[in-house]
N, C-alpha and C positions, 0 to 999 in steps of 0.2 A: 937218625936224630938230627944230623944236619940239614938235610934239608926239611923238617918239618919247622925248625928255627927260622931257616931262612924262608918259608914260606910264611912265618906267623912276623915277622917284622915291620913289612910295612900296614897290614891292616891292621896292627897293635896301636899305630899310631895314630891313623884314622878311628878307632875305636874308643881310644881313650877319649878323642876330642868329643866325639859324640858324647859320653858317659860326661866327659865334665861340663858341656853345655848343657845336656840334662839336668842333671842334677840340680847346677844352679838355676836352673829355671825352675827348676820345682823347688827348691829351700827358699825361695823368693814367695813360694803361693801362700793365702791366708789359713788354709785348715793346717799347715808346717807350722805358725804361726801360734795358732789354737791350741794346736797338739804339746807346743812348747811350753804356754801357759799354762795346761795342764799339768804338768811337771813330769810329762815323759823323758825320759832317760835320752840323751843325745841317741844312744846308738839306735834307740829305737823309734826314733824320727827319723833319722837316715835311715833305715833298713826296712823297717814297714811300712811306710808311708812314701818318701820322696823316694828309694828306688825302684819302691815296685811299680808308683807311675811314670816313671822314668823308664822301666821295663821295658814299653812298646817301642821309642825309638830305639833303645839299643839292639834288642834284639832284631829288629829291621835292617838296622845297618851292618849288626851283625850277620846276616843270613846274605844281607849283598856281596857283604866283603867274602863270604866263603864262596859265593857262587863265583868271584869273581879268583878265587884262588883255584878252584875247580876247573875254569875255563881257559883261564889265560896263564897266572904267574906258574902252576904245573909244568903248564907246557917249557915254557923258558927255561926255567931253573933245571927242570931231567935234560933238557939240551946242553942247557950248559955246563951242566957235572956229568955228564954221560951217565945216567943214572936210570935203569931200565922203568917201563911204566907206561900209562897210557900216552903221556906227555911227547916220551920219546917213538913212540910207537905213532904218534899220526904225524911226527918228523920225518920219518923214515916212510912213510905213505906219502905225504907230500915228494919227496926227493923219488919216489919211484913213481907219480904219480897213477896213486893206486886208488882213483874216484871212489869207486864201492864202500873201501874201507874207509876212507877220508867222511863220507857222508856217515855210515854206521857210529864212527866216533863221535860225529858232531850231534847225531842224534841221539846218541847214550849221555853223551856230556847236556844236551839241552832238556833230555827227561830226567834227568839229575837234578837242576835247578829247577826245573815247574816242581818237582817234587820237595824239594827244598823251603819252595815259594811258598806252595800250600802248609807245610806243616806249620811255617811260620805264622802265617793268615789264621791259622788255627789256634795258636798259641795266644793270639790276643787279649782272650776273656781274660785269661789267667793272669794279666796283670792289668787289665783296665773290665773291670765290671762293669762301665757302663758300655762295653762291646758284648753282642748279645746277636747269635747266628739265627736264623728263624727257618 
């Protein structure tokens, strides 16, 4: 529990910034506008309309921020609560230096985030329709 806390901390705050620069860039557009004169309900001008275009950056930055929790803050944090995992595990490869394993990890951790990357690339349409794969 603790450290997934301490792992969700700093990109929570990078996260939000994204989400609230989003948003307000989209409650600014004319169809938020339109939608509003129509006498849509608040909530659901925010939640149909400006978040779901809103959608693409976050979940972009979202998927950085975790490749980058995946990559780097893991590692640090199981180092510094002694906390077993793969984090501590290519600490302890490094200090013996044990190449093979060091490389094996770095290549599980970087097929992690291509794979990451893709699902997100993928996930596009689903909140911007005019994103269309051929």
């Amino acid at each position: 529990m603790g450290l997934a806390v301490t792992l969700a901390v700093l990109p929570l705050g990078r996260i939000t910034q994204i989400v609230r620069t989003a948003m307000l860039e989209q409650l600014r557009e004319l169809y938020i506008v339109t939608a509003r004169s129509k006498g849509l309900p608040e909530f659901w001008v925010v939640t149909r309309h400006a978040l779901k275009n809103a959608g693409v950056q976050i979940v972009t930055m979202s998927g950085w921020e975790l490749g980058r929790m995946i990559a780097g803050y893991t590692i640090a944090i199981e180092a510094v609560f002694g906390l077993p995992g793969i984090g501590s595990l290519i600490v302890d490869a490094i200090g013996q230096q044990d190449f093979p394993l060091i490389q094996a990890i770095t290549f599980v951790i970087a097929i992690c985030i291509v794979f990451l990357n893709i699902l997100i690339d993928l996930s596009y349409p689903l909140f911007n329709p005019r994103v269309k794969f051929k």
